[in-house]
C-alpha positions in Angstrom: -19.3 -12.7 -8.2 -22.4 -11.5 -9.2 -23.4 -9.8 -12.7 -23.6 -6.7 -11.3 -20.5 -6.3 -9.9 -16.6 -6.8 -10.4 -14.1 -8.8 -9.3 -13.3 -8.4 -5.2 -10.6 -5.8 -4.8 -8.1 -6.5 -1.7 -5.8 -3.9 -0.6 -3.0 -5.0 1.6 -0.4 -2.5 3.1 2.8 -4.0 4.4 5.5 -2.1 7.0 9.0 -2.2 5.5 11.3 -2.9 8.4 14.2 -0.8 7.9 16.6 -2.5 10.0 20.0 -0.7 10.6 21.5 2.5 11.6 19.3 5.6 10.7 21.1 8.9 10.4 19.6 12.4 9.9 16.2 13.3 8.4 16.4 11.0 5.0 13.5 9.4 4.1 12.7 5.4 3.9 10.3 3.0 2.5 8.4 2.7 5.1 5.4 0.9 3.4 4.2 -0.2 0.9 0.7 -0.9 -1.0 -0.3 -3.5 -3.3 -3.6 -4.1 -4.3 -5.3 -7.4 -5.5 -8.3 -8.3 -8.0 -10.1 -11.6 -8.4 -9.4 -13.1 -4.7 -11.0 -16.3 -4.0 -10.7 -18.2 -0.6 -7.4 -20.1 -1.7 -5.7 -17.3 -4.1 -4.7 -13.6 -2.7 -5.7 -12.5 -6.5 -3.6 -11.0 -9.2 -1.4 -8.0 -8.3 -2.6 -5.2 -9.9 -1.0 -2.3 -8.4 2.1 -1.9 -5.7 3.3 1.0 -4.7 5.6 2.7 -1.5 5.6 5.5 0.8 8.5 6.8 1.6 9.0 9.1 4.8 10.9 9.1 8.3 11.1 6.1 10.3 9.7 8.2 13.3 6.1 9.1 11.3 2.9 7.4 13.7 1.4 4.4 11.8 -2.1 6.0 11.2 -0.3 9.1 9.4 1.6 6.7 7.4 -1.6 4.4 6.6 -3.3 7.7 5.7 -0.9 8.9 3.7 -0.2 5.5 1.8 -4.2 5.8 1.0 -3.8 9.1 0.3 -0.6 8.7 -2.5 -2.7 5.7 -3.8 -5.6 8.2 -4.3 -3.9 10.6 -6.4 -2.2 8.4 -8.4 -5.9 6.8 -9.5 -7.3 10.2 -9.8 -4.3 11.2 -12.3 -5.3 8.0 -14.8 
């Protein structure tokens, strides 16, 4: 890490398999967020923010990548 900069930030979004019978329009955990600070090449880092999305299980995986990023966004943005 260099003086000029922080520690490495990794951001990591996981599917949620939602196994089971899915009935009618409710909305799931489909994915979640975290994000990691201080990765080195043996240790992911320390969590330092998770977070989920919830939505159908039919939603492409781009729109639910983009609107992950997008919820993770404005959360930061609000603090």
């Amino acid at each position: 890490m260099d003086a000029q900069q922080g520690p490495e930030i990794t951001f990591l979004l996981v599917p949620l398999n939602n196994k089971g019978m899915s009935i009618g329009p409710a909305e799931l955990e489909i994915a979640t967020l975290r994000v990691y600070a201080g990765r080195t090449k043996t240790q992911p880092g320390q969590l330092i923010w998770a977070e989920s999305y919830r939505g159908t299980e039919d939603m492409p995986r781009p729109s639910v990548v983009y609107y992950t990023i997008d919820q993770f966004e404005d959360h930061v943005k609000q603090h």
